[in-house]
C-alpha positions in Angstrom: 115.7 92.2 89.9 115.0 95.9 90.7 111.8 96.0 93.0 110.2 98.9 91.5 110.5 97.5 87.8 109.2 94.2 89.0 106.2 95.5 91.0 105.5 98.0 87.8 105.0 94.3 85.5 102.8 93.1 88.2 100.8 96.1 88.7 100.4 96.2 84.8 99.4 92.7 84.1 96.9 93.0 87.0 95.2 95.9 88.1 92.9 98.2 86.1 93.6 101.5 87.2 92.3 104.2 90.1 89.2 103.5 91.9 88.4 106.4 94.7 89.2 109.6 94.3 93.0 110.2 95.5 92.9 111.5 98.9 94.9 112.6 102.0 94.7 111.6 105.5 96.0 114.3 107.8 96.3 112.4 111.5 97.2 115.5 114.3 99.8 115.3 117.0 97.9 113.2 120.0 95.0 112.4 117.8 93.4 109.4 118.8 94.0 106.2 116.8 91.7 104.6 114.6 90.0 101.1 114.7 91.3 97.8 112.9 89.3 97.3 109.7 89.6 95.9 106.4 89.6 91.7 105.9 87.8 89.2 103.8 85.2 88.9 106.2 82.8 91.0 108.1 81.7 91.6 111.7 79.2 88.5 111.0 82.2 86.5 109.3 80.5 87.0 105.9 82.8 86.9 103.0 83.6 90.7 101.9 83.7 90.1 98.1 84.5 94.0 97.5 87.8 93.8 99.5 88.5 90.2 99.3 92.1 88.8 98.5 92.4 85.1 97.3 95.2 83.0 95.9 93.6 79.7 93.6 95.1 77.9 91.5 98.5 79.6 91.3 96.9 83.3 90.9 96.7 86.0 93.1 93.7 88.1 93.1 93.3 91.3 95.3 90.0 93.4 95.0 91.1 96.5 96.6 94.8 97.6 96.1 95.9 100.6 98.6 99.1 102.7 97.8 100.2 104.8 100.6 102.5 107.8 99.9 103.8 109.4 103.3 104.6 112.9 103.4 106.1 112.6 107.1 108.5 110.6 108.7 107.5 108.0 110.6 110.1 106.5 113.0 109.7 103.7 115.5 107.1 104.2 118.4 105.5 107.3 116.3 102.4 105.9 116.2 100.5 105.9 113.2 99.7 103.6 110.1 99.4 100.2 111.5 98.9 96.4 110.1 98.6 92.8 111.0 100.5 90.6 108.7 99.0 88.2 107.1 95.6 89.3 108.0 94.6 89.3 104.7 94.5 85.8 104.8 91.7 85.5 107.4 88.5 83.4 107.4 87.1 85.0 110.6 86.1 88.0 111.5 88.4 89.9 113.7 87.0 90.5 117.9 85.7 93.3 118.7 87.9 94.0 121.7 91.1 94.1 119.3 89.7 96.3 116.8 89.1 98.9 119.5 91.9 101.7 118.7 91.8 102.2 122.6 93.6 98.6 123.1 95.9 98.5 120.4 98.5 98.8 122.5 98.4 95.8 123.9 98.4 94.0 120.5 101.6 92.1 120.0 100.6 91.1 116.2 100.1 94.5 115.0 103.2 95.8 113.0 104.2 99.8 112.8 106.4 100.1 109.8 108.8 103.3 109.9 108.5 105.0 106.7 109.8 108.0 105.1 108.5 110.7 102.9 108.0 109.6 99.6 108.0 105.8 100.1 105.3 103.5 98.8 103.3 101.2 100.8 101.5 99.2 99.3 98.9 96.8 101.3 95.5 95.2 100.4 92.2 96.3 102.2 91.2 92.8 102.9 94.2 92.9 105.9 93.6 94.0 108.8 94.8 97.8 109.7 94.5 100.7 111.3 96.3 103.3 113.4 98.0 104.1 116.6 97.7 108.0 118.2 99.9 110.4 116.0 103.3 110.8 118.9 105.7 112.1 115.9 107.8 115.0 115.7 105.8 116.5 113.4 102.6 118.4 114.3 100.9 116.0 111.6 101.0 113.0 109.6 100.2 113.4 106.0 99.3 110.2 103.6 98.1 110.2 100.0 96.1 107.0 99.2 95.4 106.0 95.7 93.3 102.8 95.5 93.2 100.8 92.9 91.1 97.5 91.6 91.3 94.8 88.8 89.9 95.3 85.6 86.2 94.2 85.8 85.4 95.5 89.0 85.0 98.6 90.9 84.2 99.8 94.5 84.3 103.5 94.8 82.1 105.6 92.3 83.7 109.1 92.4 86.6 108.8 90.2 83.8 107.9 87.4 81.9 110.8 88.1 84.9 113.2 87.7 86.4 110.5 84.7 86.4 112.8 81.8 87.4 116.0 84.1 90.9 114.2 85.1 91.4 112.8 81.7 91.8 116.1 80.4 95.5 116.6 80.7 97.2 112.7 81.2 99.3 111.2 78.9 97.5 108.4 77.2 99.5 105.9 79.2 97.4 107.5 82.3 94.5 107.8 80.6 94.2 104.0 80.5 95.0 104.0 84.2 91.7 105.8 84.3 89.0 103.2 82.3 85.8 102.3 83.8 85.8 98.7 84.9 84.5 96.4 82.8 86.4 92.6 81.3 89.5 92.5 79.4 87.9 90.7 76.7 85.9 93.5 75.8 89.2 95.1 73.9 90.0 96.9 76.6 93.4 99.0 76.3 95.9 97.9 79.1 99.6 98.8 79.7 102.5 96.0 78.4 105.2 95.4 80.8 107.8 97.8 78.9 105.0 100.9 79.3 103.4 100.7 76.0 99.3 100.5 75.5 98.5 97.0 74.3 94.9 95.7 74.0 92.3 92.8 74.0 91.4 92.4 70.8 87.7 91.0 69.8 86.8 88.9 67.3 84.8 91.1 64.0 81.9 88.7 64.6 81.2 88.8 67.7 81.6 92.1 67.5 78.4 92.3 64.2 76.8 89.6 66.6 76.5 92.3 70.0 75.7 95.4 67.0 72.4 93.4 65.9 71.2 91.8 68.9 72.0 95.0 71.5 72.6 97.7 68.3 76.0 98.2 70.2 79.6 96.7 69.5 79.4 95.2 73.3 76.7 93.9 75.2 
């Protein structure tokens, strides 16, 4: 099966669209690193509901979906974009003296995935990353980051703010992509797995039921 079609059906049936604003980290030749962070707990070992991933009952569910487009090369012992596997997966909070980007060097779990320009890579912010000092060839290393969550939930706020500014020239199919979060259920317009906009469709009476108890079509 061909990766990119497969992870396209899976991002369709399961994510909502953007949340952030798309941005770009620009890390400098010798620039320092950066501390872990991310995970399903906090520094207390609270559970982090806004970046959480969980897997019940045979479904995966990831709060916070990060894809990572790398506009420089990034070969072994670069430095840069970093990640412990299976972090995400974590029920305590990760010690201090690990997270500091000053030690990372002398953390044997932490992976440093060569990448090229233009790849995708795609991690959730409940594992556990971060960055080494930029030692690259090139003077910098660029990365776009979209985010993106699952239908009923959001975490960042700017991308509603500037909603109907970047709707203006999208193709529809994009346009969905860019939704507020609310449920599903609420006939909510998604993408079907061959690209086409589908949607929930609610039932005409509970649709006169939320019109004369909230005088709208959805409470």
């Amino acid at each position: 099966v061909d990766k990119r079609e497969e992870l396209k059906q899976w991002y369709q049936r399961r994510v909502r669209g953007l949340d952030h604003l798309p941005l770009t980290i620009i890390q400098y030749k010798n620039a320092e690193g950066f501390d872990l962070h991310g995970g399903n707990v906090d520094e207390s070992g609270q559970w982090m509901t806004d970046l959480s991933y969980d897997c019940r009952y045979g479904k995966i569910s990831c709060n916070l979906l990060n894809v990572a487009v790398p506009l420089d090369k990034v070969e072994p012992g670069d430095g840069g974009f970093v990640i412990i596997p299976g972090s995400h997966k974590a029920n305590f909070p990760i010690p201090p003296e690990i997270a500091d980007c000053d030690k990372l060097d002398e953390n044997k779990y932490l992976v440093n995935p060569h990448l090229n320009p233009g790849d995708v890579l795609l991690f959730t912010e409940a594992a556990t990353h971060g960055a080494f000092p930029w030692k690259g060839s090139s003077e910098s290393r660029r990365t776009v980051f979209y985010r993106f969550c699952p239908p009923n939930f959001g975490y960042g706020r700017g991308y509603v703010d500037k909603r109907e500014e970047l709707a203006k020239d999208v193709t529809e199919q994009q346009r969905v992509v860019l939704q507020p979060p609310f449920t599903g259920r609420l006939n909510r317009y998604h993408l079907e797995d061959d690209g086409t906009i589908g949607c929930t469709v609610r039932s005409k009476e509970k649709l006169d039921y939320d019109r004369a108890v909230f005088d709208s079509e959805y409470f």
